[in-house]
mmCIF entry with sequence, helices, sheets and N, C-alpha, C, O atoms, coordinates in Angstrom:
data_MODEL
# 
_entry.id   MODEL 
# 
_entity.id                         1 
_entity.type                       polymer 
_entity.pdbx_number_of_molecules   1 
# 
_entity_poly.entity_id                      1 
_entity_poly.type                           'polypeptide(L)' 
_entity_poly.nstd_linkage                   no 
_entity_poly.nstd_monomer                   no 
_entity_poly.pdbx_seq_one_letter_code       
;(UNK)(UNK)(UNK)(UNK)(UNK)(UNK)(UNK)(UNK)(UNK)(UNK)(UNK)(UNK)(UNK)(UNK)(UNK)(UNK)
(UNK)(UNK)(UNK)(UNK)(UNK)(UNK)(UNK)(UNK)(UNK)(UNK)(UNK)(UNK)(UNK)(UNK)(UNK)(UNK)
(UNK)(UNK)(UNK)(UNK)(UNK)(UNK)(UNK)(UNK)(UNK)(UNK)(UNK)(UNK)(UNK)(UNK)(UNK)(UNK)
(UNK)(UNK)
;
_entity_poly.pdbx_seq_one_letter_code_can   XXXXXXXXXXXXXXXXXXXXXXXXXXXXXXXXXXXXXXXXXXXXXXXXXX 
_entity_poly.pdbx_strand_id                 A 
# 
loop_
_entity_poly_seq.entity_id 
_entity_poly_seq.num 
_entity_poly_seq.mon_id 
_entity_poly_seq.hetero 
1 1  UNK n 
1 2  UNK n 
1 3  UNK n 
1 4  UNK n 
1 5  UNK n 
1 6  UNK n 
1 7  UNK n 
1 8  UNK n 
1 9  UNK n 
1 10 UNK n 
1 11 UNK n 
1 12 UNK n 
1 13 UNK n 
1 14 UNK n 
1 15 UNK n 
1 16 UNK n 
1 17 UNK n 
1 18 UNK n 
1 19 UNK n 
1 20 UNK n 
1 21 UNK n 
1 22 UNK n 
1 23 UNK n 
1 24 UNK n 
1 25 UNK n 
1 26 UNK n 
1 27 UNK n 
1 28 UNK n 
1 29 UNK n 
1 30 UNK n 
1 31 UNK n 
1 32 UNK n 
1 33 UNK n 
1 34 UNK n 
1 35 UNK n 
1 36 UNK n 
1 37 UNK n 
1 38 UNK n 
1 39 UNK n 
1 40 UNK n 
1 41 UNK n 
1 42 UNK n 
1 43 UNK n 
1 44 UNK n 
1 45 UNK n 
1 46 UNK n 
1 47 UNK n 
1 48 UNK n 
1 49 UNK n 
1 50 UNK n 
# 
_struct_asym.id          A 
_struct_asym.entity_id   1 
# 
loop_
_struct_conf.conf_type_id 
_struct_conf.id 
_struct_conf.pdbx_PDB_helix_id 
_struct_conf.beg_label_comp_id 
_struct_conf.beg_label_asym_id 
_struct_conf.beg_label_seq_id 
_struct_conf.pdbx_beg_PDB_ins_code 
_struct_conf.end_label_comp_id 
_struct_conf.end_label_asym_id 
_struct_conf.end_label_seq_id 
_struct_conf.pdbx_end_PDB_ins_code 
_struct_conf.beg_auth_comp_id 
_struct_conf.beg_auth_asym_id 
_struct_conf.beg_auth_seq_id 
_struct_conf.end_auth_comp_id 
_struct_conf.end_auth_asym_id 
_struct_conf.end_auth_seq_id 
_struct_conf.pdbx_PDB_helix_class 
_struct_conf.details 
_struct_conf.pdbx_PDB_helix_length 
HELX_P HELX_P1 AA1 UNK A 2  ? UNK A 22 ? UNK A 2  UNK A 22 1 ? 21 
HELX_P HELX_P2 AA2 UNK A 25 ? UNK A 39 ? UNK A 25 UNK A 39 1 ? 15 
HELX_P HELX_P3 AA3 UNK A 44 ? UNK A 49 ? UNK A 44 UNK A 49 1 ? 6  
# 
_struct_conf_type.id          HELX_P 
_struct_conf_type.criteria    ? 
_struct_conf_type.reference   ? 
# 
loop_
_atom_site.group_PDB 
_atom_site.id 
_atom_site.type_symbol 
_atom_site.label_atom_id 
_atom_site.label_alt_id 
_atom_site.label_comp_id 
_atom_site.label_asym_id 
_atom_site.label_entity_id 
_atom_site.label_seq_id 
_atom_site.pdbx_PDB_ins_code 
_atom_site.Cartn_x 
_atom_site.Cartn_y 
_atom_site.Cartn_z 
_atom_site.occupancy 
_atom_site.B_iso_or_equiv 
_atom_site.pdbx_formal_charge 
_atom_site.auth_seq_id 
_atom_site.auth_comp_id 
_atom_site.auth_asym_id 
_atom_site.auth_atom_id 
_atom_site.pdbx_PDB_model_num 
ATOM 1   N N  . UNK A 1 1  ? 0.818  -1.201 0.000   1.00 0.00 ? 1  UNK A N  1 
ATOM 2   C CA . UNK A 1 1  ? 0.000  0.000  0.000   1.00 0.00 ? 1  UNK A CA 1 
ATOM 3   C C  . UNK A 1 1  ? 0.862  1.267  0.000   1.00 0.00 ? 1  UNK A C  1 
ATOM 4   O O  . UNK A 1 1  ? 0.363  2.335  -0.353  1.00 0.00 ? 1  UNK A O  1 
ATOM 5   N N  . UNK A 1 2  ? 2.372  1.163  0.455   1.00 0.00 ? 2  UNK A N  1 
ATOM 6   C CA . UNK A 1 2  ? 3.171  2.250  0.594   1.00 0.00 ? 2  UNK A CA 1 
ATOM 7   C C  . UNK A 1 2  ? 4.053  2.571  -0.638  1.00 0.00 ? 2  UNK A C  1 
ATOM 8   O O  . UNK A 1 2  ? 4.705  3.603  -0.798  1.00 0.00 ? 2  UNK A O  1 
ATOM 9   N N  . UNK A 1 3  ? 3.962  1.462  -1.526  1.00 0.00 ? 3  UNK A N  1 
ATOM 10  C CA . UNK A 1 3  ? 4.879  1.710  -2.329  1.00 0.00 ? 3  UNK A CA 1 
ATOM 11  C C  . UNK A 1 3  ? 4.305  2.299  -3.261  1.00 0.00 ? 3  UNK A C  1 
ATOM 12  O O  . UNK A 1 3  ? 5.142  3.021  -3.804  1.00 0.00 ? 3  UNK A O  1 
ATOM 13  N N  . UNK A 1 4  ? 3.070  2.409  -3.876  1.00 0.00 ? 4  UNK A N  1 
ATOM 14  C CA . UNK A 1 4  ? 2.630  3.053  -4.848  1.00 0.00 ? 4  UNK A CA 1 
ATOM 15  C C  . UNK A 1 4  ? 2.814  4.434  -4.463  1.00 0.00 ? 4  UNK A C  1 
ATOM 16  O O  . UNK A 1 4  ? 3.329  5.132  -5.336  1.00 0.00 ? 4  UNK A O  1 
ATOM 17  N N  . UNK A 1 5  ? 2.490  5.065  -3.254  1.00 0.00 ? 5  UNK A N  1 
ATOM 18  C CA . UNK A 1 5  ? 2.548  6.446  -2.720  1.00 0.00 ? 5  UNK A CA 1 
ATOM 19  C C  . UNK A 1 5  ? 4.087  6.865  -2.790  1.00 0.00 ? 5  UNK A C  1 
ATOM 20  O O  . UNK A 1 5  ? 4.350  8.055  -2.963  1.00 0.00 ? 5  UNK A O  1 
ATOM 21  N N  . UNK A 1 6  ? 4.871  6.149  -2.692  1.00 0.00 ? 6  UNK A N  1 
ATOM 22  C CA . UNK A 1 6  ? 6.100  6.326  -2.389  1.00 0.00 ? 6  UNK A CA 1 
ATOM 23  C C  . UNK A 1 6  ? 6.775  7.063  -3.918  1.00 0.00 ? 6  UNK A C  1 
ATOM 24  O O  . UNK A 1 6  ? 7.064  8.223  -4.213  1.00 0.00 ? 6  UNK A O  1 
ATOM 25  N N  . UNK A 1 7  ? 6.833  5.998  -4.526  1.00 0.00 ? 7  UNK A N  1 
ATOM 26  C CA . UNK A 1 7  ? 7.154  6.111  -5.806  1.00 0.00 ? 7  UNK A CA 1 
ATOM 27  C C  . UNK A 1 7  ? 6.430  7.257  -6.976  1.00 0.00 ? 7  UNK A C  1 
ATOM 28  O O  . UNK A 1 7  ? 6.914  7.689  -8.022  1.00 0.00 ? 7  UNK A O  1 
ATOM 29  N N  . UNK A 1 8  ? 5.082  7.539  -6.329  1.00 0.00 ? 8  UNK A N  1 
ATOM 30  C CA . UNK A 1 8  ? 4.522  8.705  -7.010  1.00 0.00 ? 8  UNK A CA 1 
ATOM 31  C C  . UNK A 1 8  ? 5.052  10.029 -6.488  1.00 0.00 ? 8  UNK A C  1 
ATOM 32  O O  . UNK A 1 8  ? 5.370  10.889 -7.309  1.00 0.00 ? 8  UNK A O  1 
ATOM 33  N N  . UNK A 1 9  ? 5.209  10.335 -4.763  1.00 0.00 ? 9  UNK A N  1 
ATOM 34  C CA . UNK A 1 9  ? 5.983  11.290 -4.789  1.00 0.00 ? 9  UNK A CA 1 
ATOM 35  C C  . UNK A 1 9  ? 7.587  11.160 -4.987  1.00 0.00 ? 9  UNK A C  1 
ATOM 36  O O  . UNK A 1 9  ? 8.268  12.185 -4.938  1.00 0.00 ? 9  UNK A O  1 
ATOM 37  N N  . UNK A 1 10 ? 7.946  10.402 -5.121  1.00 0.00 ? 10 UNK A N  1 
ATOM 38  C CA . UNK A 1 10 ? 9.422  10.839 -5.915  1.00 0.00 ? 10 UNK A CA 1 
ATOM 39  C C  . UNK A 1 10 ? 9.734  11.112 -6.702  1.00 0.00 ? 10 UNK A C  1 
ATOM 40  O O  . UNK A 1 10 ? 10.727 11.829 -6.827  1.00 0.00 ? 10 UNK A O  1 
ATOM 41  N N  . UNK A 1 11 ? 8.732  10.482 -8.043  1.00 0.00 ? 11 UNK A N  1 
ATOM 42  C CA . UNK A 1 11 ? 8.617  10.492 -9.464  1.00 0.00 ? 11 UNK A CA 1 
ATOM 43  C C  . UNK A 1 11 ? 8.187  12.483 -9.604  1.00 0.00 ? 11 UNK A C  1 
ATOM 44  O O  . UNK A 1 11 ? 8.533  13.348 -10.409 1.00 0.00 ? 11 UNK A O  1 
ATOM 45  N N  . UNK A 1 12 ? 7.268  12.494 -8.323  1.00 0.00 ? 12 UNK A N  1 
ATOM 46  C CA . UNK A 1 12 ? 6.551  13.965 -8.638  1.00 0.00 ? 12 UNK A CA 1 
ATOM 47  C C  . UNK A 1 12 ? 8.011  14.824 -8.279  1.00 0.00 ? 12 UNK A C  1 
ATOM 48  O O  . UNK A 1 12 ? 8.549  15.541 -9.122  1.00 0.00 ? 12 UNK A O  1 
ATOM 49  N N  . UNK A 1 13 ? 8.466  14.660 -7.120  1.00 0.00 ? 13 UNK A N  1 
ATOM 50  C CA . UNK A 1 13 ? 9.642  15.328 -7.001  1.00 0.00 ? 13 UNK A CA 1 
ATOM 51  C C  . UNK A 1 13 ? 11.036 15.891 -7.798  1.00 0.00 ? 13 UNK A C  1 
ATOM 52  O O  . UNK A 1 13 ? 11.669 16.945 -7.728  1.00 0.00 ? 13 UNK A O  1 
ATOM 53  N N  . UNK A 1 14 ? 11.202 14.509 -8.675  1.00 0.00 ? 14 UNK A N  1 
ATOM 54  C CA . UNK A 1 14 ? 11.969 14.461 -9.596  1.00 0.00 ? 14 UNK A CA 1 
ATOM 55  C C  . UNK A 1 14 ? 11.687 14.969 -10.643 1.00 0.00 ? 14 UNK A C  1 
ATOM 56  O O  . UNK A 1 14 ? 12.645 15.641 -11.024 1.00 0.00 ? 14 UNK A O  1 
ATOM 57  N N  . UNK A 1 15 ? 10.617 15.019 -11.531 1.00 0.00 ? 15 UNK A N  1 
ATOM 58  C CA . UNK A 1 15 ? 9.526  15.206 -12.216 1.00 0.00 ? 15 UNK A CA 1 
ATOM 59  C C  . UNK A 1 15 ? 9.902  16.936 -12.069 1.00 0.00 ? 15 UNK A C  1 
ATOM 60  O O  . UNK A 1 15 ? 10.362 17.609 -12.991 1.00 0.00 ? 15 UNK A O  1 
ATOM 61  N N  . UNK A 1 16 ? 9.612  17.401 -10.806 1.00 0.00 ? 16 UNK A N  1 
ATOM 62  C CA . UNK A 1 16 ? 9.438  19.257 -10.589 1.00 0.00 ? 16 UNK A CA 1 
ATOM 63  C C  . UNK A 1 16 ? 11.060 19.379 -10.499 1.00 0.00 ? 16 UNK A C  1 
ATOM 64  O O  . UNK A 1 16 ? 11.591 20.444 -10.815 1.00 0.00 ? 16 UNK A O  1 
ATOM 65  N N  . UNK A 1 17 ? 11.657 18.527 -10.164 1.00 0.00 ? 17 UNK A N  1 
ATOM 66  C CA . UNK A 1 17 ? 13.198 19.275 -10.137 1.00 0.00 ? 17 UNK A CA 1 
ATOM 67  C C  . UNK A 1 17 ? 13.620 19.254 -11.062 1.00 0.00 ? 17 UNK A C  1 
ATOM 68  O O  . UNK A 1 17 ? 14.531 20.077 -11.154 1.00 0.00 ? 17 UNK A O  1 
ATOM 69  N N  . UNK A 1 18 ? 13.369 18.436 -12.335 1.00 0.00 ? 18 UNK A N  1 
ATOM 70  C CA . UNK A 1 18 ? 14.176 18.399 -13.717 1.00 0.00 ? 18 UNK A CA 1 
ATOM 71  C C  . UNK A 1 18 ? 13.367 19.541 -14.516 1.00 0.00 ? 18 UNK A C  1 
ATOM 72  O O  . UNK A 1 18 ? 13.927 20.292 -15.315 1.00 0.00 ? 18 UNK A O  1 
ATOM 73  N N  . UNK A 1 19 ? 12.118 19.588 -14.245 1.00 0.00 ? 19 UNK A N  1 
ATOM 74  C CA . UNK A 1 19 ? 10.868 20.702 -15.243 1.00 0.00 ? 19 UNK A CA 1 
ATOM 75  C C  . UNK A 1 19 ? 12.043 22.308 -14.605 1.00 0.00 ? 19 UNK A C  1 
ATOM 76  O O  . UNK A 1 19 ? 12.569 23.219 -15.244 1.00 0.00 ? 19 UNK A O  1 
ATOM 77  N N  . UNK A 1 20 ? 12.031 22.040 -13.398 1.00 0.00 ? 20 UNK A N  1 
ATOM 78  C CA . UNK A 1 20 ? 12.572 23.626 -12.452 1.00 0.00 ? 20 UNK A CA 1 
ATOM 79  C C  . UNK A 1 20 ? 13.818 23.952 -13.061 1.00 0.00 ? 20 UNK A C  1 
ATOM 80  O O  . UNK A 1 20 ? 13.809 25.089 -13.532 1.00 0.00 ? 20 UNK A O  1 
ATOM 81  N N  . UNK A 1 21 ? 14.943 23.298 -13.215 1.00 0.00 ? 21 UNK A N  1 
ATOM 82  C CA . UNK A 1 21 ? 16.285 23.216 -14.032 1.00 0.00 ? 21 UNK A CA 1 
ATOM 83  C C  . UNK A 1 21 ? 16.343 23.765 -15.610 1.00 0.00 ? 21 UNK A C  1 
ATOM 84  O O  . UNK A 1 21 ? 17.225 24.400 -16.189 1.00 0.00 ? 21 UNK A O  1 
ATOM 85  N N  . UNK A 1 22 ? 15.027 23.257 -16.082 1.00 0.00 ? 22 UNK A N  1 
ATOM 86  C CA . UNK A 1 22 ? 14.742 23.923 -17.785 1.00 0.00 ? 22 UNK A CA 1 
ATOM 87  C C  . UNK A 1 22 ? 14.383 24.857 -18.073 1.00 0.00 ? 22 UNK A C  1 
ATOM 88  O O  . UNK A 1 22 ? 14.700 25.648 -18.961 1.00 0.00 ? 22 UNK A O  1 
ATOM 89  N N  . UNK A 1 23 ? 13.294 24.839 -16.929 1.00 0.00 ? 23 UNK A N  1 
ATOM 90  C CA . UNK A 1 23 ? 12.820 26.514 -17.634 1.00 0.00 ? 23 UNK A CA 1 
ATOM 91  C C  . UNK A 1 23 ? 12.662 27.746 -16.765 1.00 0.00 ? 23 UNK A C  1 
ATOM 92  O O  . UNK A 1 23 ? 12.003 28.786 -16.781 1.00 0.00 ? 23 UNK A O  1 
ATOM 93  N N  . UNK A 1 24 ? 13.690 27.073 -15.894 1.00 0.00 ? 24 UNK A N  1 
ATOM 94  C CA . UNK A 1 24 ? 13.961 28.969 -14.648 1.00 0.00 ? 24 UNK A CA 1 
ATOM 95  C C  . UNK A 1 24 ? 15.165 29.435 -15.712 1.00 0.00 ? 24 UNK A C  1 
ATOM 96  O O  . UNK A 1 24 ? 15.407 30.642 -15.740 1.00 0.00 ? 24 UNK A O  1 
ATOM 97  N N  . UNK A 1 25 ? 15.978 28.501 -16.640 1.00 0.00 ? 25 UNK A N  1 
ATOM 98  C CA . UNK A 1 25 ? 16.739 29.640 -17.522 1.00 0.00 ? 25 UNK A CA 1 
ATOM 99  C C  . UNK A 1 25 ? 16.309 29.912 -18.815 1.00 0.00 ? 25 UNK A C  1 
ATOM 100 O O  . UNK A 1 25 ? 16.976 30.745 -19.428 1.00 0.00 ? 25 UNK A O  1 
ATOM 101 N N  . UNK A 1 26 ? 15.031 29.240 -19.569 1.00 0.00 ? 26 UNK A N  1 
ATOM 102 C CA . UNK A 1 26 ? 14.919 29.464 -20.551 1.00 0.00 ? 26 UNK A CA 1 
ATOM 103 C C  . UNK A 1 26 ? 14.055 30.239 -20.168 1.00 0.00 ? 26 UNK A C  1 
ATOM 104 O O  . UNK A 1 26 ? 13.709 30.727 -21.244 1.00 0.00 ? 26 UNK A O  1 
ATOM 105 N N  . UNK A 1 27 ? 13.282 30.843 -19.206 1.00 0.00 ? 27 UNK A N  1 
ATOM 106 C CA . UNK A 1 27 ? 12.327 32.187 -18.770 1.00 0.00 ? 27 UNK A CA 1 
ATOM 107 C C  . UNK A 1 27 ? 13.429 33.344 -18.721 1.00 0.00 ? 27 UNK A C  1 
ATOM 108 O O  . UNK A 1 27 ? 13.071 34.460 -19.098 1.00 0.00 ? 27 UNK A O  1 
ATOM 109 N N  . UNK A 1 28 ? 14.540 33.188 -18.352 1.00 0.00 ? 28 UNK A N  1 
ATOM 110 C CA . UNK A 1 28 ? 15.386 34.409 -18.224 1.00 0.00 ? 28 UNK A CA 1 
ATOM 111 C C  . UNK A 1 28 ? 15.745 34.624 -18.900 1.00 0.00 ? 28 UNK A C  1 
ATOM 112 O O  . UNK A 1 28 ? 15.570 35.831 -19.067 1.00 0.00 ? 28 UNK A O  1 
ATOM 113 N N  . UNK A 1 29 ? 16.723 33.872 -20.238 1.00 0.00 ? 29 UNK A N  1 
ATOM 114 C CA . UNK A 1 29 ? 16.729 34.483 -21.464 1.00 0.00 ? 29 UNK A CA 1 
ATOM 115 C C  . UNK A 1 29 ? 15.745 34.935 -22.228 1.00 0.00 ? 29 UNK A C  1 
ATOM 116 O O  . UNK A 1 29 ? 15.895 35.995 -22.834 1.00 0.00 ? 29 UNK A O  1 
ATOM 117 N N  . UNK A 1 30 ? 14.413 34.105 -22.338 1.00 0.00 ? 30 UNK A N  1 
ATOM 118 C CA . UNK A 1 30 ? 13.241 35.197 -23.031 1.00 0.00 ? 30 UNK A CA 1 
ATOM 119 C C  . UNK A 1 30 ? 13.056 36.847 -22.635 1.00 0.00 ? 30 UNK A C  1 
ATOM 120 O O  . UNK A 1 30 ? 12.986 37.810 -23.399 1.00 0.00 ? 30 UNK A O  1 
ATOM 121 N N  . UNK A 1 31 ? 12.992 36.787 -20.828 1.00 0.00 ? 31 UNK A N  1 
ATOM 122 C CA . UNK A 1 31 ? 12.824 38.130 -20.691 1.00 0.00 ? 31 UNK A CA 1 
ATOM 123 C C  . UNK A 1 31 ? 14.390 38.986 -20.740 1.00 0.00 ? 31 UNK A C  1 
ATOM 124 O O  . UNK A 1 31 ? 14.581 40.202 -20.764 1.00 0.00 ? 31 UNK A O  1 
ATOM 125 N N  . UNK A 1 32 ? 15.124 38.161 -20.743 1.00 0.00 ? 32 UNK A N  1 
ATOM 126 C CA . UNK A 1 32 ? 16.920 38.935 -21.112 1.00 0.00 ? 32 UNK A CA 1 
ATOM 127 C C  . UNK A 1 32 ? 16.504 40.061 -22.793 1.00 0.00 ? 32 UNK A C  1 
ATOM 128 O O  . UNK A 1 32 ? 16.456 41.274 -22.996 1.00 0.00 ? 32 UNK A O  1 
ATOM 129 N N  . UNK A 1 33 ? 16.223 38.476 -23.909 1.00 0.00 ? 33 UNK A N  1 
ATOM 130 C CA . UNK A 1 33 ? 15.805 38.867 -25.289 1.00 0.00 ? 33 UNK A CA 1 
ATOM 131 C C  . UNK A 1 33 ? 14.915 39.916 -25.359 1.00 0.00 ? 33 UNK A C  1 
ATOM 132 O O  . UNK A 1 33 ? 15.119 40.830 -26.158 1.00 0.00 ? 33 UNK A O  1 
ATOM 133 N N  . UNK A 1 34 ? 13.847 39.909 -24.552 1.00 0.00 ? 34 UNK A N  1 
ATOM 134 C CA . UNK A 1 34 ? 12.567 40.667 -24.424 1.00 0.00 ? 34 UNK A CA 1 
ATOM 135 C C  . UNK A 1 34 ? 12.737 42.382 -24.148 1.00 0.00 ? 34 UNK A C  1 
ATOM 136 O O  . UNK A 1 34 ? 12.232 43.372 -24.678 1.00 0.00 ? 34 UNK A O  1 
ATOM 137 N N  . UNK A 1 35 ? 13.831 42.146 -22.910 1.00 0.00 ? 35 UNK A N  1 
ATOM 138 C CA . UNK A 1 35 ? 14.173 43.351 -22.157 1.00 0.00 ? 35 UNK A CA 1 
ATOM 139 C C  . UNK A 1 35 ? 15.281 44.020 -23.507 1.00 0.00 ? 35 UNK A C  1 
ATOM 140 O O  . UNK A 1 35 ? 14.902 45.110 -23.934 1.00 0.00 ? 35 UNK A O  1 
ATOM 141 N N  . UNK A 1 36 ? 16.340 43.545 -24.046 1.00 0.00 ? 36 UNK A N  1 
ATOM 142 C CA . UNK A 1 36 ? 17.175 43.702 -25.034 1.00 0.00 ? 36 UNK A CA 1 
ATOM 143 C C  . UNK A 1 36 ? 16.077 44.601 -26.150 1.00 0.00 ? 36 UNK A C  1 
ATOM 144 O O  . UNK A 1 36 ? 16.226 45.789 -26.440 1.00 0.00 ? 36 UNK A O  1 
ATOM 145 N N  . UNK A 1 37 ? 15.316 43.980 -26.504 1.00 0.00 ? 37 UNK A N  1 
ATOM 146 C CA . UNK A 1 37 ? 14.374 44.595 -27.874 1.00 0.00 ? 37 UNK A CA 1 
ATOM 147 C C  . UNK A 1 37 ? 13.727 45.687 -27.110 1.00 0.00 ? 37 UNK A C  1 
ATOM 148 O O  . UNK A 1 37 ? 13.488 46.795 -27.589 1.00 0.00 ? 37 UNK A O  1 
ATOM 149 N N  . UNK A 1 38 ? 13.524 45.410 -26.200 1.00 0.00 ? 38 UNK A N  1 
ATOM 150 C CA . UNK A 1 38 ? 12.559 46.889 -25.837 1.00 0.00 ? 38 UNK A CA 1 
ATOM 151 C C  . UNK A 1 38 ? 13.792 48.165 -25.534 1.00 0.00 ? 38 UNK A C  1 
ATOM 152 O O  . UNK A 1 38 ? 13.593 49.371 -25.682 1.00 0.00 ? 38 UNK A O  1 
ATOM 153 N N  . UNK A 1 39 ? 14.794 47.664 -25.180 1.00 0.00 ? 39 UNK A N  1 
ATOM 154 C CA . UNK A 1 39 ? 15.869 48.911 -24.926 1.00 0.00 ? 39 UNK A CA 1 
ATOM 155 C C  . UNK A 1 39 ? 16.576 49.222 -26.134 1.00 0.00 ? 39 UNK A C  1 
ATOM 156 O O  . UNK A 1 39 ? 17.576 49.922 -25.976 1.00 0.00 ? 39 UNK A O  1 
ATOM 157 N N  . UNK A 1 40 ? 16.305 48.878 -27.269 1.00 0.00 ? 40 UNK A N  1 
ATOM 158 C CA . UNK A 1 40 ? 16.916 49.263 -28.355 1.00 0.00 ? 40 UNK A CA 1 
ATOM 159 C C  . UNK A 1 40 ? 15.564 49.502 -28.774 1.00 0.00 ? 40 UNK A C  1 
ATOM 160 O O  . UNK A 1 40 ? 15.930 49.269 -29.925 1.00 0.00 ? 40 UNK A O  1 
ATOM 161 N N  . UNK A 1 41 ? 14.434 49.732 -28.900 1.00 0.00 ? 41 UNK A N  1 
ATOM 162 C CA . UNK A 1 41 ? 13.603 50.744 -29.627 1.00 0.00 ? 41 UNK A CA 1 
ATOM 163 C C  . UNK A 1 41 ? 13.782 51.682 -29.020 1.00 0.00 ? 41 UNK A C  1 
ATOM 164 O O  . UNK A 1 41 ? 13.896 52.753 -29.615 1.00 0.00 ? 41 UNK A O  1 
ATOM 165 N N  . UNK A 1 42 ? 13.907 51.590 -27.035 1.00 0.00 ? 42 UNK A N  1 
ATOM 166 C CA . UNK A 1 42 ? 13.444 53.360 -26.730 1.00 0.00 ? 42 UNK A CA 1 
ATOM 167 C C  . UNK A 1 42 ? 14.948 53.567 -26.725 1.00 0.00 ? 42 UNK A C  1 
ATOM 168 O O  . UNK A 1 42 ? 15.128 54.553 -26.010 1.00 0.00 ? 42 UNK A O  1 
ATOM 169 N N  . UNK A 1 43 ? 16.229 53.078 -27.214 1.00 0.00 ? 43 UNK A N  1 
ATOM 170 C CA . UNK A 1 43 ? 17.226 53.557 -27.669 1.00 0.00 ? 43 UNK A CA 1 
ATOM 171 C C  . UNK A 1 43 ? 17.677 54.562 -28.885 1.00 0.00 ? 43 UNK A C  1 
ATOM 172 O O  . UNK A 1 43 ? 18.546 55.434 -28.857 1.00 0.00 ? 43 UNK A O  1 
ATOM 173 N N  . UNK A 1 44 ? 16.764 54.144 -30.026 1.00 0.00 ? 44 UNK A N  1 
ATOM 174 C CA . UNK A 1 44 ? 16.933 54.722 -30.774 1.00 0.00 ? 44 UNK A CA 1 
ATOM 175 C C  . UNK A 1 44 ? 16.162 55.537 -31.334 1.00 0.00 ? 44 UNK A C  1 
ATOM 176 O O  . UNK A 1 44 ? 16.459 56.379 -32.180 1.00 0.00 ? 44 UNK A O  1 
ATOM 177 N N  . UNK A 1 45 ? 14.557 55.177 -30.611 1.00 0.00 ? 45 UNK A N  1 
ATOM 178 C CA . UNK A 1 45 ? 13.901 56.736 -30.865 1.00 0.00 ? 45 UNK A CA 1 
ATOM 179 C C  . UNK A 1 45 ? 14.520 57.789 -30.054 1.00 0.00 ? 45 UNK A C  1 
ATOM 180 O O  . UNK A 1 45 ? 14.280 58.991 -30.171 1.00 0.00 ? 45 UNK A O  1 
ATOM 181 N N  . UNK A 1 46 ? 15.492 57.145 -29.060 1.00 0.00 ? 46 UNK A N  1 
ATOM 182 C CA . UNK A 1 46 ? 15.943 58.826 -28.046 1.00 0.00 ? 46 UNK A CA 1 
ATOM 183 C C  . UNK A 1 46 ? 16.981 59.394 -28.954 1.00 0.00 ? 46 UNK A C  1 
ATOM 184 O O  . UNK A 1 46 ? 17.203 60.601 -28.865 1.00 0.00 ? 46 UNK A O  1 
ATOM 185 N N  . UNK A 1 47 ? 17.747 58.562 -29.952 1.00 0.00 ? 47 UNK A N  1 
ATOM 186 C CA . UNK A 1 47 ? 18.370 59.093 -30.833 1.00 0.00 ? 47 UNK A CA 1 
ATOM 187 C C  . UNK A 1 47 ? 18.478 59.962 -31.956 1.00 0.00 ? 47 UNK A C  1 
ATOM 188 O O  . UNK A 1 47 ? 19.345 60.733 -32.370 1.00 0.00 ? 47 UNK A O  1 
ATOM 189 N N  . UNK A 1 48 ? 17.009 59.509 -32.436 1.00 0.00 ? 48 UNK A N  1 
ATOM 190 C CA . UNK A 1 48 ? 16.565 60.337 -33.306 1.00 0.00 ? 48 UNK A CA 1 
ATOM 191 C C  . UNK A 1 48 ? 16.019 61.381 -33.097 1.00 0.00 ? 48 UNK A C  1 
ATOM 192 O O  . UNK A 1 48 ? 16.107 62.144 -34.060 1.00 0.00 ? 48 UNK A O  1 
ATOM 193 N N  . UNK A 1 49 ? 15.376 61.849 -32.089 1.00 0.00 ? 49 UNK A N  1 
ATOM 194 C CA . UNK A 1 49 ? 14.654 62.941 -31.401 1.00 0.00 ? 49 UNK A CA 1 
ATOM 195 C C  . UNK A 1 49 ? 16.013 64.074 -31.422 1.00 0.00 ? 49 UNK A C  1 
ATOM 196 O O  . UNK A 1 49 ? 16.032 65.111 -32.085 1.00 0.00 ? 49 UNK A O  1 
ATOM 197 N N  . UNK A 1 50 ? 16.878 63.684 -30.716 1.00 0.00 ? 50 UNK A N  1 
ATOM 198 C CA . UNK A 1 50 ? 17.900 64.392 -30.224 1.00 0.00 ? 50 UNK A CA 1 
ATOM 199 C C  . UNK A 1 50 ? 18.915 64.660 -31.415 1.00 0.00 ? 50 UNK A C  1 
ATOM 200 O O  . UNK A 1 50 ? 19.947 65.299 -31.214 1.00 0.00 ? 50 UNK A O  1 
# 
């Protein structure tokens, strides 16, 4: 009766630690990329103004 429980939370554990490893850095480069494009538009409209 313990082993089915057992093995589901480890699987779940393992499961969230390998998902947590992938995409806490592929979220930071999107908003790295994201943040990058938005500072080069209001980069270069301040350029042109001026």
């Amino acid at each position: 009766m313990r082993r089915p429980l057992g093995v589901t939370m480890v699987g779940g554990l393992i499961v969230s630690q390998v998902l947590t490893l992938f995409t806490t850095p592929v979220i930071y480069i999107w908003f790295a990329r994201l943040a990058e494009k938005l500072g080069r538009r209001g980069g270069e409209a301040g350029h042109e103004q001026a």
